[in-house]
ROZALO-985656 format. One record per residue (C-alpha): x, y, z; residue in three letters. Coordinates in steps of 0.02 Angstrom, whole numbers, plus 50000, padded with zeros to 5 digits. Layout:
<atoms>
{x->X&y->Y&z->Z&residuo->ALA} $
...
</atoms>
This chain:
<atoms>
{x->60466&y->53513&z->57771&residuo->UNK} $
{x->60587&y->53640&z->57751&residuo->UNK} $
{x->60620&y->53795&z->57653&residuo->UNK} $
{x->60766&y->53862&z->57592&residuo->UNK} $
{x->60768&y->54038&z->57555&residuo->UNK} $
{x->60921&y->54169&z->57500&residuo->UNK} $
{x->60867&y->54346&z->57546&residuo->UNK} $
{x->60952&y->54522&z->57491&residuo->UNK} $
{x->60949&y->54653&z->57579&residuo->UNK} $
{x->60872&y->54781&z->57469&residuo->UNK} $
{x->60793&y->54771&z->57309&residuo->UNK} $
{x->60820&y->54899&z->57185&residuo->UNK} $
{x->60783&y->54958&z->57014&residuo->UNK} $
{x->60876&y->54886&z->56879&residuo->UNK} $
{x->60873&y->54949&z->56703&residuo->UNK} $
{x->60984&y->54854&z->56559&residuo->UNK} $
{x->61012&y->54947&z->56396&residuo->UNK} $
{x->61090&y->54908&z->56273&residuo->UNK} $
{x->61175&y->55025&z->56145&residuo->UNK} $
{x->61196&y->54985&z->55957&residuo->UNK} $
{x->61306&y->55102&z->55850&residuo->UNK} $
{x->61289&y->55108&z->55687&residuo->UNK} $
{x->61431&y->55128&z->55552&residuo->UNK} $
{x->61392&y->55319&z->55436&residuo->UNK} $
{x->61346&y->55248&z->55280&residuo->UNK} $
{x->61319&y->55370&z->55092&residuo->UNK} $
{x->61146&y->55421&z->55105&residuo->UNK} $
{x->61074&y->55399&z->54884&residuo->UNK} $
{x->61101&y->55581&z->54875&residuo->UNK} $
{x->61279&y->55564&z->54903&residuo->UNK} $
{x->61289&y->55669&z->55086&residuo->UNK} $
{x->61331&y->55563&z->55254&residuo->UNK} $
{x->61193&y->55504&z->55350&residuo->UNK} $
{x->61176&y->55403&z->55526&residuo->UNK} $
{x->61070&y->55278&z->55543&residuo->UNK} $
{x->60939&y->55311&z->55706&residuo->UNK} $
{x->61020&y->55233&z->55861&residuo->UNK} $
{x->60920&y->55095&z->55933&residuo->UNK} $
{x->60873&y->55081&z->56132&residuo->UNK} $
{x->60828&y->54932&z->56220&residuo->UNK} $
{x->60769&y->54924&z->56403&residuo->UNK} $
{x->60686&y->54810&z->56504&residuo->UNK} $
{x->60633&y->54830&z->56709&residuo->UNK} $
{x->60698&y->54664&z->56782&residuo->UNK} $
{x->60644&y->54722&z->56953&residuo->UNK} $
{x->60475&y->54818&z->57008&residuo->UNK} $
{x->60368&y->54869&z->57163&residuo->UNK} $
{x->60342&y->54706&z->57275&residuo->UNK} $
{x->60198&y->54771&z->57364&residuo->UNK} $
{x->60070&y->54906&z->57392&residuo->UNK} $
{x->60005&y->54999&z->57540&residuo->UNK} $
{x->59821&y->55006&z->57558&residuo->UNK} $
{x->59740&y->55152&z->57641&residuo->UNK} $
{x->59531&y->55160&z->57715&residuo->UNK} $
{x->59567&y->55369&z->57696&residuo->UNK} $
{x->59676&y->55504&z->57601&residuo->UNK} $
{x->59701&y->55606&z->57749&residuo->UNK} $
{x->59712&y->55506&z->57896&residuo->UNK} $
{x->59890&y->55474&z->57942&residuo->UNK} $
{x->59884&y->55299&z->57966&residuo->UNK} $
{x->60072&y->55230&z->57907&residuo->UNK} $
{x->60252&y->55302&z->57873&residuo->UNK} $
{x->60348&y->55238&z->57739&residuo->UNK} $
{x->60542&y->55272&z->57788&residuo->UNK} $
{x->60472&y->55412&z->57911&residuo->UNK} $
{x->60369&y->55510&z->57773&residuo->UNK} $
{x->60187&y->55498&z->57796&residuo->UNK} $
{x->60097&y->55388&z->57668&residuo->UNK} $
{x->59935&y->55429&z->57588&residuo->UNK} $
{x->59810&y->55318&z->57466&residuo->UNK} $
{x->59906&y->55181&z->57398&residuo->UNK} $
{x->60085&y->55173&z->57409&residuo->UNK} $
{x->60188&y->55075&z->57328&residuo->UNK} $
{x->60358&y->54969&z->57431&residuo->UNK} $
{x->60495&y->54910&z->57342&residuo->UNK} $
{x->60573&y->54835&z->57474&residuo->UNK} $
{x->60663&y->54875&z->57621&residuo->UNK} $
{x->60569&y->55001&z->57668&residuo->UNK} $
{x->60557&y->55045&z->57857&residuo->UNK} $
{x->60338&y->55033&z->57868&residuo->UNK} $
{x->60274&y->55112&z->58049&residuo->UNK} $
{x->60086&y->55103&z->58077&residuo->UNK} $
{x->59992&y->55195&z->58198&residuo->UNK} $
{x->59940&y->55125&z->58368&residuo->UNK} $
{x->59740&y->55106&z->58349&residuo->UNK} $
{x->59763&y->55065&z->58160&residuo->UNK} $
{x->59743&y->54932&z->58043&residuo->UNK} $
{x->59853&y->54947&z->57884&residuo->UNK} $
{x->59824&y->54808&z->57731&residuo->UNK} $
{x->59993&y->54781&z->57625&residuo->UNK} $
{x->59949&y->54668&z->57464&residuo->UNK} $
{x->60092&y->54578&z->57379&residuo->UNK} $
{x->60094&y->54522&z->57195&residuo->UNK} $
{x->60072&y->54355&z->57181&residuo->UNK} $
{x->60144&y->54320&z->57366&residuo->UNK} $
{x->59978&y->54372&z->57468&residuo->UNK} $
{x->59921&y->54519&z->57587&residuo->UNK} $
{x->59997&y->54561&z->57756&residuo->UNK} $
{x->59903&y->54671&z->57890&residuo->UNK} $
{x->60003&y->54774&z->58001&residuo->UNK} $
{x->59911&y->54820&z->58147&residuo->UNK} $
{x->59963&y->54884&z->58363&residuo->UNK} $
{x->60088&y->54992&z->58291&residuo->UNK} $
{x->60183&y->54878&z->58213&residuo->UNK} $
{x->60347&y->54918&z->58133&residuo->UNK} $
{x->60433&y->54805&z->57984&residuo->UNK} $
{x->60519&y->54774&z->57854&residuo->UNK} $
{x->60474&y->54672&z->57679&residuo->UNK} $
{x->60578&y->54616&z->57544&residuo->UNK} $
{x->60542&y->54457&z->57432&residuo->UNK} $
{x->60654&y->54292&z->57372&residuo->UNK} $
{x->60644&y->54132&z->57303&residuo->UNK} $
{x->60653&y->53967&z->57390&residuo->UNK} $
{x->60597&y->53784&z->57364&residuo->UNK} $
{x->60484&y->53681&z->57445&residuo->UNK} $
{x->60449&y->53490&z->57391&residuo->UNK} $
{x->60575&y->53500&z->57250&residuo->UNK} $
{x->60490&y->53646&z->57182&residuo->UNK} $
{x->60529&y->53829&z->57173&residuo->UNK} $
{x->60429&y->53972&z->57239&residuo->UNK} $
{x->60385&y->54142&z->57275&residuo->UNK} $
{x->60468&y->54182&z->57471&residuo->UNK} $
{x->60400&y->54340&z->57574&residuo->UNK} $
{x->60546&y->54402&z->57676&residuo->UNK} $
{x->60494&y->54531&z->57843&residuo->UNK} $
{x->60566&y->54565&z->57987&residuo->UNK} $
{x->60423&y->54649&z->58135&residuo->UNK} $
{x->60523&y->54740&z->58259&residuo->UNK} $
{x->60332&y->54781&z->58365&residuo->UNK} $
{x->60164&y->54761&z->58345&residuo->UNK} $
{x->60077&y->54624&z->58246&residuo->UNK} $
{x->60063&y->54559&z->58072&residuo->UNK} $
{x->59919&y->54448&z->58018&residuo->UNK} $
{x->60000&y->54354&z->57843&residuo->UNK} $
{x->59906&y->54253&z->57721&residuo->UNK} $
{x->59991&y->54172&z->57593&residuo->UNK} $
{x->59940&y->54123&z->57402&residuo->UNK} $
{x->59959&y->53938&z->57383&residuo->UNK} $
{x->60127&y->53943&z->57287&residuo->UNK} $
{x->60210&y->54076&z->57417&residuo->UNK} $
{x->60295&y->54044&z->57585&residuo->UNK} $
{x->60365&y->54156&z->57705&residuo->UNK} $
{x->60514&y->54201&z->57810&residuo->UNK} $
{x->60479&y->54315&z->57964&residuo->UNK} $
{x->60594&y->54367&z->58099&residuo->UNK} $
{x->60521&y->54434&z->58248&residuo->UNK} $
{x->60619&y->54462&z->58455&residuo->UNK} $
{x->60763&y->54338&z->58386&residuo->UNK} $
{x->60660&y->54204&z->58335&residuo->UNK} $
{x->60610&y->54149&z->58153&residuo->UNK} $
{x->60447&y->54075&z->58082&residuo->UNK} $
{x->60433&y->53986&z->57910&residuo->UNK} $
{x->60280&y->53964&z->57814&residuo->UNK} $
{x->60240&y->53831&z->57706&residuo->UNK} $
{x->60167&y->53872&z->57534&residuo->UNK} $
{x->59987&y->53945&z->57548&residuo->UNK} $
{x->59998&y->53947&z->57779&residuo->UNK} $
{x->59879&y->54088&z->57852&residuo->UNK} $
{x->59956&y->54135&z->58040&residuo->UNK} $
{x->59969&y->54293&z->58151&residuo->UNK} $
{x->60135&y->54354&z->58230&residuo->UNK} $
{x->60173&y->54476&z->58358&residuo->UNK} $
{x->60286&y->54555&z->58480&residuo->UNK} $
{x->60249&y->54577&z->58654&residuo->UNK} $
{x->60371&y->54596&z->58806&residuo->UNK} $
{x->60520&y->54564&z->58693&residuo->UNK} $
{x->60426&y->54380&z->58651&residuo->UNK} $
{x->60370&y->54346&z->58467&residuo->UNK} $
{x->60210&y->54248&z->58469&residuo->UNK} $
{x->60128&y->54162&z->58336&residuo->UNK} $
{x->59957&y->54094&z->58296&residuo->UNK} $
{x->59919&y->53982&z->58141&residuo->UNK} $
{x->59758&y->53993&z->58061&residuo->UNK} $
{x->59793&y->53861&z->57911&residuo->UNK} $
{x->59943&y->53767&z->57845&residuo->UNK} $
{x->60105&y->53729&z->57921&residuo->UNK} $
{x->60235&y->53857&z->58011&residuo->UNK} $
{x->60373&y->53817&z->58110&residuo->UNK} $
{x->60472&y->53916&z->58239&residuo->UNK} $
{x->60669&y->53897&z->58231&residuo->UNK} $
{x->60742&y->54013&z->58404&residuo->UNK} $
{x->60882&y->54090&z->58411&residuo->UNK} $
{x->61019&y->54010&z->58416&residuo->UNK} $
{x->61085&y->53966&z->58586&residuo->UNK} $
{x->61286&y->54063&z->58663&residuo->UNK} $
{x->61394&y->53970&z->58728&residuo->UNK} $
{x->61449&y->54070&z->58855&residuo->UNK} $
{x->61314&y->54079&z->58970&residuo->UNK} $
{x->61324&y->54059&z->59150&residuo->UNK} $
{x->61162&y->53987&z->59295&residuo->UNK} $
{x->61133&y->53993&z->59472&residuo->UNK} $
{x->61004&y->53942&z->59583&residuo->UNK} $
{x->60885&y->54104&z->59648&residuo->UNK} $
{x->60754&y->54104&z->59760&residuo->UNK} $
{x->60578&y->54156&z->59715&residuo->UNK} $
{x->60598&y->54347&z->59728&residuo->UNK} $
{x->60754&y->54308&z->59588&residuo->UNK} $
{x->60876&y->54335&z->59726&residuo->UNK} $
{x->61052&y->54233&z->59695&residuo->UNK} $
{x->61058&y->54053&z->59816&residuo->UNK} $
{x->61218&y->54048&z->59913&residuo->UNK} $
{x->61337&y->53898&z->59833&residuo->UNK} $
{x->61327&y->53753&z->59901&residuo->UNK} $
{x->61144&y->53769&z->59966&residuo->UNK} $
{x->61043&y->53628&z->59989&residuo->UNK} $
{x->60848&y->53606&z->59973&residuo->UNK} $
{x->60772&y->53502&z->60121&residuo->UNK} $
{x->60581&y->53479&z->60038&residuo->UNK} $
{x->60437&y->53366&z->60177&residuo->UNK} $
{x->60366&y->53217&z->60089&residuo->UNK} $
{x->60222&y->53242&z->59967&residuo->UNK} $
{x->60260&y->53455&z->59965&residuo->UNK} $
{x->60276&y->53557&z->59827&residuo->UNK} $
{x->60429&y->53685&z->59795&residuo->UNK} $
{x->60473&y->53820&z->59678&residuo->UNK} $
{x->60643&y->53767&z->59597&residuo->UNK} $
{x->60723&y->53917&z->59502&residuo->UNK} $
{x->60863&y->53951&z->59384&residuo->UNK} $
{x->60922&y->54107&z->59312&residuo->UNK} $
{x->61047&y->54113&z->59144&residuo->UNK} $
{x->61161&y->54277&z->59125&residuo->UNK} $
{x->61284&y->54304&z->58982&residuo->UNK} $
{x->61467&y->54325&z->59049&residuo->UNK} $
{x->61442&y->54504&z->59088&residuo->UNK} $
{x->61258&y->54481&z->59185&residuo->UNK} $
{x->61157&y->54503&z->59071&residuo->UNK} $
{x->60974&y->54416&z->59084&residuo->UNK} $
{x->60984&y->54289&z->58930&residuo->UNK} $
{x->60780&y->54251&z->58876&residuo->UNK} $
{x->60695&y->54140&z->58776&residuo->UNK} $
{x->60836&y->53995&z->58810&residuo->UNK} $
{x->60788&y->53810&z->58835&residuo->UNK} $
{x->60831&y->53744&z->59013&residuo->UNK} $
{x->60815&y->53544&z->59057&residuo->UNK} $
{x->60768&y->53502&z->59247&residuo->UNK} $
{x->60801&y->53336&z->59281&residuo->UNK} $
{x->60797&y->53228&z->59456&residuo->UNK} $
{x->60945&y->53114&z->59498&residuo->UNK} $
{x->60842&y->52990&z->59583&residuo->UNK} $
{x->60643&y->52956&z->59533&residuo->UNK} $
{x->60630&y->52931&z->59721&residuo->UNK} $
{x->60629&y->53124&z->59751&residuo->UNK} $
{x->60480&y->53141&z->59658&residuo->UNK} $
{x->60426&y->53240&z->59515&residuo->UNK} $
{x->60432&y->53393&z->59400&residuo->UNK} $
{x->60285&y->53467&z->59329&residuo->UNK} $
{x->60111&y->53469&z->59396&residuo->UNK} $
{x->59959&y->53348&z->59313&residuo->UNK} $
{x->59974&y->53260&z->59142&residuo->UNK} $
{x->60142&y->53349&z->59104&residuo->UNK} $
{x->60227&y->53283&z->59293&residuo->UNK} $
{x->60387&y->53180&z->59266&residuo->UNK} $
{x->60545&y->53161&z->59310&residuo->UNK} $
{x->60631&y->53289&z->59195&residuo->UNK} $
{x->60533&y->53445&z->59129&residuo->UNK} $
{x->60583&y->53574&z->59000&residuo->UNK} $
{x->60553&y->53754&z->59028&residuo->UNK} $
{x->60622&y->53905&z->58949&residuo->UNK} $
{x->60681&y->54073&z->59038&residuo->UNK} $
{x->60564&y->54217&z->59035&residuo->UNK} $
{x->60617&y->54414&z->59006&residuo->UNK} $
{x->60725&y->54392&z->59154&residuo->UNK} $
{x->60839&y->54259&z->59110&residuo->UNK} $
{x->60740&y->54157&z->59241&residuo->UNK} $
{x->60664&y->53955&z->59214&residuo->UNK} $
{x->60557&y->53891&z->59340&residuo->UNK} $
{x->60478&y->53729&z->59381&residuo->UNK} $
{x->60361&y->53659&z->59527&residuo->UNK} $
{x->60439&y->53503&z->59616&residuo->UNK} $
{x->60310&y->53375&z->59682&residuo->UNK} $
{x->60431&y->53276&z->59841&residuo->UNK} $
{x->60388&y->53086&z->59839&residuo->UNK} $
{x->60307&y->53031&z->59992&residuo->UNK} $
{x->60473&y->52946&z->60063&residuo->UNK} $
{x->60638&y->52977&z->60127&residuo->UNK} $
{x->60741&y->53019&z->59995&residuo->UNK} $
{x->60900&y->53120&z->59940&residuo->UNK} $
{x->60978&y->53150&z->59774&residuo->UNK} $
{x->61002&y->53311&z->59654&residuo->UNK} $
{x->60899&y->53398&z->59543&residuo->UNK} $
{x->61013&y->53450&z->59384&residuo->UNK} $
{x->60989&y->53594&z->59295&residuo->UNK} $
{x->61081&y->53613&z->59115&residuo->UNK} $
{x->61044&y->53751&z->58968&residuo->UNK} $
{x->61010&y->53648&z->58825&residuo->UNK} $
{x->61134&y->53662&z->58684&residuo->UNK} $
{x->61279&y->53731&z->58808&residuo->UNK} $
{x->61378&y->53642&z->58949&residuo->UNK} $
{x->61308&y->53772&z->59085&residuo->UNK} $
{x->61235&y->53676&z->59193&residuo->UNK} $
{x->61210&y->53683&z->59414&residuo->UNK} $
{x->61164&y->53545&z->59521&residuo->UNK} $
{x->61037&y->53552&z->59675&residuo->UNK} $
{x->61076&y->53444&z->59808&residuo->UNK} $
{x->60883&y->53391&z->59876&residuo->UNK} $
{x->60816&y->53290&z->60005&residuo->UNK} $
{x->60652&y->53224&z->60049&residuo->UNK} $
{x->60614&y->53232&z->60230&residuo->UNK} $
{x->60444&y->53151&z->60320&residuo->UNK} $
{x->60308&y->53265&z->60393&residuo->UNK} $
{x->60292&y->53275&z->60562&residuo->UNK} $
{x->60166&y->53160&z->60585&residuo->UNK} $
{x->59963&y->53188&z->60672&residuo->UNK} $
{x->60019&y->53090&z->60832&residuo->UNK} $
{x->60191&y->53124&z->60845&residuo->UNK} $
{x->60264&y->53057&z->61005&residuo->UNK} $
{x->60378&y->53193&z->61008&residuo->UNK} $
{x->60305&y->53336&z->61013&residuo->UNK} $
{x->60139&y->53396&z->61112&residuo->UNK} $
{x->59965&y->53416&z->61019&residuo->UNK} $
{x->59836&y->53498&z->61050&residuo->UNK} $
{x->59688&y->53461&z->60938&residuo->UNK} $
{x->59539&y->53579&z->60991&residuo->UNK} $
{x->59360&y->53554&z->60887&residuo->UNK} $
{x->59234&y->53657&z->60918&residuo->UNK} $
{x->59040&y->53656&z->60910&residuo->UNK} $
{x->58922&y->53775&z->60958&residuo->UNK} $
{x->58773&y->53650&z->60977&residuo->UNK} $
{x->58676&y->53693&z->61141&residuo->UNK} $
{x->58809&y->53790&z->61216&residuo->UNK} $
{x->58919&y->53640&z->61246&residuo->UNK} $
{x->59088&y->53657&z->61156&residuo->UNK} $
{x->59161&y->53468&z->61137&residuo->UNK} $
{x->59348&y->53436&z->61112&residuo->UNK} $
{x->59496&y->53312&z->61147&residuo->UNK} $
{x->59661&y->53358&z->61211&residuo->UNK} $
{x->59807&y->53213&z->61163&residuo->UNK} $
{x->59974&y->53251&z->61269&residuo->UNK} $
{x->60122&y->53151&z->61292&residuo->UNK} $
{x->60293&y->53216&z->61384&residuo->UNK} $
{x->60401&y->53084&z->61290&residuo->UNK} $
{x->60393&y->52971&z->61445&residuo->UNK} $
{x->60346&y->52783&z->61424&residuo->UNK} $
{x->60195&y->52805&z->61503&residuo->UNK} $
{x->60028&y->52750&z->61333&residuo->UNK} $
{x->59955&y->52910&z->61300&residuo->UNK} $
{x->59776&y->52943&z->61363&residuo->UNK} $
{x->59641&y->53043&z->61317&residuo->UNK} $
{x->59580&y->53193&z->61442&residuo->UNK} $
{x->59415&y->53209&z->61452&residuo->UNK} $
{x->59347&y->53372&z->61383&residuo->UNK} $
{x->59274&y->53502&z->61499&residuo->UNK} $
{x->59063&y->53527&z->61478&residuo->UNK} $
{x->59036&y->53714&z->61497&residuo->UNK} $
{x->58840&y->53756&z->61561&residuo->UNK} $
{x->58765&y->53921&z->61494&residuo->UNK} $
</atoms>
């Protein structure tokens, strides 16, 4: 379901009046008179919310950087700053309450929107920090923006947002709220970085052994650098025979994974367990950035490898004797033979 929602920027106090001269008219007694002018006035808009305080002296919140005490009304727009170990309750007529709590720092303002046809009370904030716990009347939705992304709230939806590391999280308690991100630049850029977020020379290939697991990481920069977070990145394999993305249930041949603070996606790649070679492409959803890895699958050097030396010691300390097996083989044609293992005597 969706819900559409027009919201102003501030709302304000409007008073209409309306002025009604009246034309002088003879009085009985013959001497001009007036007749009494007539005012009308009627408050179309009024205070969308009120601030509700445990104490009258403990400074708690700020209301456009003045310290609030008791109840306070908001009338919307208001820049609302709460203290770090506080709690602060906002109540809204007819929309629900709000609590504002690890110093969070918003905005409120209210609009209409519809939902199933109908029309309904909309609660408008933006959090810039700290957590806001929302719970909605069953007629009112809600519109928050919080760290570029938006969450709307179905008519009578009880959920918990917050910011943290430049990431807006949310938690739903009841009802329906969907997450809509920000919308995604087109002028991004990717490369390939190792796992200290170090740039990968061009043209680098990954050589993986069979049945191995590897780190494959992106990172997506606007056109001047800049780490770009929070953006949707698709890993996909060229061939299934390489493997697989992902680790347990969610392992497949393409995984989505989006980039963290520092502009950097990263994914675990499972190699199959035979010779294989392919690329793994890497595209930024809703863009055309996109890098290919050139991968291949080699075998493992196998337990009894004719061409190399092993030397397989086990030990055991069982009556002093230490028991063991030594397999060598120079890469003539000669079968290779077990050598007895040496008996040490305490």
């Amino acid at each position: 379901m969706k819900i559409k929602s027009h919201v102003t920027g501030l709302i304000l106090t409007a008073i209409v009046a309306s002025l009604t001269p009246a034309p002088v008219r003879a009085s009985g007694s013959g001497s001009d008179g007036e007749k009494p002018i007539r005012l009308y006035a009627s408050a179309r808009f009024g205070p969308i919310g009120l601030i509700k305080l445990n104490s009258l002296i403990v400074r708690d919140v700020s209301v456009d950087g003045r310290i609030s005490q008791g109840e306070t009304s908001i009338w919307g727009g208001e820049l609302i700053r709460v203290t770090d170990d506080r709690r602060v309750r906002v109540a809204f007529s007819s929309l629900g309450e709000v609590t504002l709590a690890r110093g969070a720092t918003a905005r409120f303002a209210t609009s209409r929107g519809t939902y199933n046809d109908a029309s309904h009370d909309v609660l408008v904030a933006s959090l810039e920090q700290g957590s806001l716990d929302v719970k909605l009347n069953r007629d009112a939705g809600a519109y928050i923006e919080a760290a570029g992304s938006t969450f709307i709230a179905e008519p009578g939806a009880s959920f918990a947002v917050s910011v943290q590391e430049d990431h807006a999280l949310l938690s739903t308690l009841a009802g329906v709220v969907s997450v809509q991100d920000q919308p995604v630049p087109q002028d991004v850029k990717i490369r390939i970085v190792d796992e200290l977020g170090r740039p990968v020379a061009s043209g680098s290939q990954l050589s993986v052994r069979a049945r191995s697991t590897r780190q494959v990481q992106v990172q997506v920069t606007d056109k001047n650098d800049n780490p770009l977070p929070d953006l949707p990145v698709l890993f996909s394999l060229g061939n299934p025979c390489l493997g697989s993305l992902g680790l347990g249930v969610a392992a497949a041949a393409s995984f989505r994974q989006k980039t963290d603070k520092r502009g950097i996606a990263a994914v675990p790649f499972v190699a199959g367990a035979a010779k294989c070679a392919a690329s793994i492409l890497v595209k930024v959803e809703g863009t055309n950035a996109s890098v290919s890895i050139q991968t291949s699958v080699v075998q493992s050097k196998g337990f009894l490898n004719t061409q190399n030396t092993l030397i397989i010691v086990g030990a055991a300390a069982v009556a002093g004797i230490v028991i063991g097996f030594v397999v060598a083989n120079s890469g003539s044609s000669q079968p290779i033979r077990a050598v007895p293992p040496p008996t040490i005597k305490p």
